[in-house]
C-alpha positions in Angstrom: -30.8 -19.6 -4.4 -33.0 -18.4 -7.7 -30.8 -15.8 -8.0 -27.7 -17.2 -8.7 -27.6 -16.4 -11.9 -26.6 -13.2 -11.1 -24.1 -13.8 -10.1 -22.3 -15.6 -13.2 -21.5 -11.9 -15.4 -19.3 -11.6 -12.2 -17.6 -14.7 -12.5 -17.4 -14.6 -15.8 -15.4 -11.0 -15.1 -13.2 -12.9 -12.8 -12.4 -15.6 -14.7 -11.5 -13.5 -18.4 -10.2 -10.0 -16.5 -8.6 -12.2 -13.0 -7.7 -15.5 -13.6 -6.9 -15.6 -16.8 -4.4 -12.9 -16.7 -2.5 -14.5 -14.0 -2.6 -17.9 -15.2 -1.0 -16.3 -18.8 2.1 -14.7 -16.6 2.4 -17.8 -14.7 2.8 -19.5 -17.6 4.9 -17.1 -19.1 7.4 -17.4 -16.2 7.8 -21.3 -15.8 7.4 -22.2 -19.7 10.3 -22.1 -22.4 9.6 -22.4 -26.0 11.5 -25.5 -27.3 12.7 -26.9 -31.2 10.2 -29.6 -30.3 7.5 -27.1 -28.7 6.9 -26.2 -25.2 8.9 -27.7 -21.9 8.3 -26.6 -18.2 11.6 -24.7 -16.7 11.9 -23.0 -13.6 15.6 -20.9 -14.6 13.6 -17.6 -14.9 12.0 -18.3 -11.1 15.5 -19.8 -9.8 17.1 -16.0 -11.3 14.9 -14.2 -9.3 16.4 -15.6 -6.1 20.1 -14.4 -7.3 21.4 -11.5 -5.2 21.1 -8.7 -6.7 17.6 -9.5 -7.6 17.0 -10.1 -4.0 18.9 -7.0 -2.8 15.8 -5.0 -5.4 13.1 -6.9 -3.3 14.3 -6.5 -0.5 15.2 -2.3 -0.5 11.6 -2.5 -2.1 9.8 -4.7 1.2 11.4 -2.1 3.3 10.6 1.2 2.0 6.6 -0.4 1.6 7.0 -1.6 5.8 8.4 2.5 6.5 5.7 3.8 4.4 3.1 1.8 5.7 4.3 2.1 9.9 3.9 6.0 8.7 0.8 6.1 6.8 -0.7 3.8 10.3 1.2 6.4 12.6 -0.6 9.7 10.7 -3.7 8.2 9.9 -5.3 6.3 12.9 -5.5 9.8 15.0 -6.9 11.1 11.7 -9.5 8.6 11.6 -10.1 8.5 15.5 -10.9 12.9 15.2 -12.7 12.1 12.2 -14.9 9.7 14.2 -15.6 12.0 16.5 -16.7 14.7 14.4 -20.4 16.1 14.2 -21.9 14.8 10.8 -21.1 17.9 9.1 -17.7 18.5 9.9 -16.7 15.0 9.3 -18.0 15.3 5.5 -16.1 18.2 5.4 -13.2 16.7 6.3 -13.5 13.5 4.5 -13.7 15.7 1.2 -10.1 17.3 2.5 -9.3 13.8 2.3 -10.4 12.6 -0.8 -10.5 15.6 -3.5 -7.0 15.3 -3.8 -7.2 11.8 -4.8 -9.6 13.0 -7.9 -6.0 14.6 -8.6 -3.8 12.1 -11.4 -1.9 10.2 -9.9 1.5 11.3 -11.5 0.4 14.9 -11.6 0.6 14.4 -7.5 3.9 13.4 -7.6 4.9 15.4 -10.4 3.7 18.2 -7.9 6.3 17.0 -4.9 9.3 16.9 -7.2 8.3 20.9 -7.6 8.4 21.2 -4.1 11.2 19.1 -3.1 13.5 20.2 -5.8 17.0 22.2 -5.2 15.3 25.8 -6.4 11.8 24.4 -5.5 9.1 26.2 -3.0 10.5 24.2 0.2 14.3 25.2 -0.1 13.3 28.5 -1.1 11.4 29.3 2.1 14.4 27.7 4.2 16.7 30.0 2.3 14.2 33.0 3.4 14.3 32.0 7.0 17.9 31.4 6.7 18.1 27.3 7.1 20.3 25.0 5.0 18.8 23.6 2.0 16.7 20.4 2.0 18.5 17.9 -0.7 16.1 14.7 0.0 14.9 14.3 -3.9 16.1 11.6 -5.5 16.8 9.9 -1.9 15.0 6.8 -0.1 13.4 9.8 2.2 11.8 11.1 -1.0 10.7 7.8 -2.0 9.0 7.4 1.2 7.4 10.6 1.3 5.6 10.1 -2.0 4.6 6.6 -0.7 3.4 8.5 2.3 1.4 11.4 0.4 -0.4 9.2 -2.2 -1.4 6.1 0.0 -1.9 7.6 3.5 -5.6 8.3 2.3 -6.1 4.5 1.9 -5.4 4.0 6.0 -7.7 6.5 7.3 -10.8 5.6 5.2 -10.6 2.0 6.9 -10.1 2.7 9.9 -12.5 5.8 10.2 -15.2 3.3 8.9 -14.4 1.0 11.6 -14.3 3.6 14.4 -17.2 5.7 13.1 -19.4 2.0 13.6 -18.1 1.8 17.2 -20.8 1.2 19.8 -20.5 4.4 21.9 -22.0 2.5 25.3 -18.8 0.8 25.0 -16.6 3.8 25.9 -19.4 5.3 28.3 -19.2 2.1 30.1 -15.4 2.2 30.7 -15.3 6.0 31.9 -18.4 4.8 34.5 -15.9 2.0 35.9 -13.1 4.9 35.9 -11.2 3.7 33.3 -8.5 6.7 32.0 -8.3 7.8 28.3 -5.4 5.2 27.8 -6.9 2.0 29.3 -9.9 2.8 27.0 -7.7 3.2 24.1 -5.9 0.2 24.8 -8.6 -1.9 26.1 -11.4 -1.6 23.9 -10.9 1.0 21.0 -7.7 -0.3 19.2 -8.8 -3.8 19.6 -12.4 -3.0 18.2 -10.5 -0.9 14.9 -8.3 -3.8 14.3 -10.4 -5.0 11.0 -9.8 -1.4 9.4 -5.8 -1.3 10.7 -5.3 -4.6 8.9 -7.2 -3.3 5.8 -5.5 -0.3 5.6 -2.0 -2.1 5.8 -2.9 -4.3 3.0 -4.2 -1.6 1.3 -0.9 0.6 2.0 1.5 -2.1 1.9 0.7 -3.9 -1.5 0.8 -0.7 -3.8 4.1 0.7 -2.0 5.8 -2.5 -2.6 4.8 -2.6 -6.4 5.0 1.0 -7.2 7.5 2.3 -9.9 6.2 5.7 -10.8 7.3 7.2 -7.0 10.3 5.8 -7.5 11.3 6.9 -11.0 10.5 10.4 -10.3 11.2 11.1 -6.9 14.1 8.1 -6.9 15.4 9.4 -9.9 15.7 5.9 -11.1 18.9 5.7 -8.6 16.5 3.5 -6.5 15.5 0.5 -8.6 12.3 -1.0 -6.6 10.5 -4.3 -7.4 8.1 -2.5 -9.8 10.8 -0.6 -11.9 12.5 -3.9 -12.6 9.2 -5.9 -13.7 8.5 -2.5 -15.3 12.0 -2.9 -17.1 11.6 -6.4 -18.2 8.3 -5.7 -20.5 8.8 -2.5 -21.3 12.7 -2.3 -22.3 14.6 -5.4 -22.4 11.5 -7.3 -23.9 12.6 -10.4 -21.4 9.1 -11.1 -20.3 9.8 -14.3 -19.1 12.1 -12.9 -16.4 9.4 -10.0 -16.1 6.8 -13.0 -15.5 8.6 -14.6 -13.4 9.2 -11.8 -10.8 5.7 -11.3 -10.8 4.9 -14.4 -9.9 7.1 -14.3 -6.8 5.4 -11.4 -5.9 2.3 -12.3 -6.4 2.7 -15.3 -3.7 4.8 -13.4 -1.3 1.5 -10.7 -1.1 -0.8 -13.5 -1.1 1.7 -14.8 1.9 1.1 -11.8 3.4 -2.4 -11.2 3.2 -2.9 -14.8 4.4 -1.0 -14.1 7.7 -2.5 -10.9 8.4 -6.4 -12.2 7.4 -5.6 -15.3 10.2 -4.2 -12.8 12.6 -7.2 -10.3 12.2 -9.5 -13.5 13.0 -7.8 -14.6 15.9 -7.7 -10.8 17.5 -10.5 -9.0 15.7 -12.5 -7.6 18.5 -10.9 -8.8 21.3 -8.5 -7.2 24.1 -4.9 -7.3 23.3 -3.8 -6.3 26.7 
């Protein structure tokens, strides 16, 4: 307790860097600038709701689920062989994983529309085994795969940290009482690496549905997602309020989200699912 003092340069990061930042959008997105000064409204949170808006969010909540049911499909048997690696081959591994996230950002996706391109590498090796070009660029599918490529790293690390901390005797156990490969998958490993599959969604799930680079470059900007229009609000029609006021939505649909998921993952964390 004498050492709470330590904590306050952390708080006091919160509260300038955190709080305040989101308090000044809030504000931005439910207060109108009057003759007589400033008046709450709620017209900019009442337009987000209008269809076409709603038709952006939800294209946007759909392509983050795929990308995220992908990302959980690839990466858990990439965590689960990465768990049961020797010490050295796991670090080598895990350094496959990660160096390419040392890589910019947009210089990784840059690198996809190369590859995905009508005269890119891809279609050009189809062409040399004699197989139809690939046209996906500037398509959903492309969107997807970018989502895919750049956040599937973010699902193994979790879950390989959860599964590398697994008590072995556990599994040993199971195989002594003649349980097969799948009952001890279903029985105790899944249910044990719940914590890192519910932190690797969240941490899938909330940049796909906010991204805006991936889908202006692989999109094309035919596929307007959530983060294109806030994007588009500060950036070119100067309508911050609007641009505010989207945020704020999604800002309590993701804390919607992560409230579900963090009661879920203390209801079934650990146990047996079936």
């Amino acid at each position: 307790m004498k050492r709470n003092w330590l904590a306050y340069p952390y708080i006091l990061w919160i509260l300038v860097f955190v709080l305040f930042p989101m308090v000044l959008v809030l504000g931005y997105g439910v207060v109108v600038k009057t003759d007589t000064g400033f008046a709450l409204t709620l017209q900019h949170l009442q337009r987000v709701f209008e269809p076409i808006y709603l038709k952006v969010i939800w294209r946007s909540i759909v392509l983050a689920f795929i990308s995220t049911v992908i990302c959980l499909f690839l990466g858990y048997p990439v965590a689960m062989i990465l768990a049961n690696q020797n010490f050295k081959q796991r670090n080598v591994f895990l350094a496959l994983i990660v160096i390419p996230m040392w890589m910019n950002f947009l210089a990784r996706t840059y690198a996809w529309m190369s590859l995905l391109e009508r005269n890119g590498l891809i279609n050009q090796f189809l062409n040399f085994l004699g197989l139809p070009n690939l046209n996906i660029l500037y398509t959903d599918y492309a969107v997807v795969l970018g989502m895919v490529y750049n956040f599937l790293p973010f699902m193994i690390l979790p879950i390989y940290a959860v599964l590398s901390k697994t008590d072995r005797s556990l599994i040993e156990a199971a195989e002594d009482l003649g349980a097969t490969p799948s009952v001890i998958f279903r029985r105790i490993t899944f249910p044990l690496s719940l914590p890192g599959v519910f932190a690797g969604i969240i941490m899938v799930f909330l940049p796909a549905v906010t991204t805006f680079a991936i889908s202006r470059l692989l999109g094309g900007g035919h596929y307007m997602l959530i983060g294109n229009l806030i994007e588009q609000q500060f950036l070119t029609t100067q309508d911050w309020s609007f641009g505010a006021a989207l945020s704020t939505v999604l800002l309590i649909g993701i804390l919607l989200i992560m409230k579900v998921l963090g009661r879920y993952e203390r209801d079934s964390g650990g146990g047996v699912l079936w």
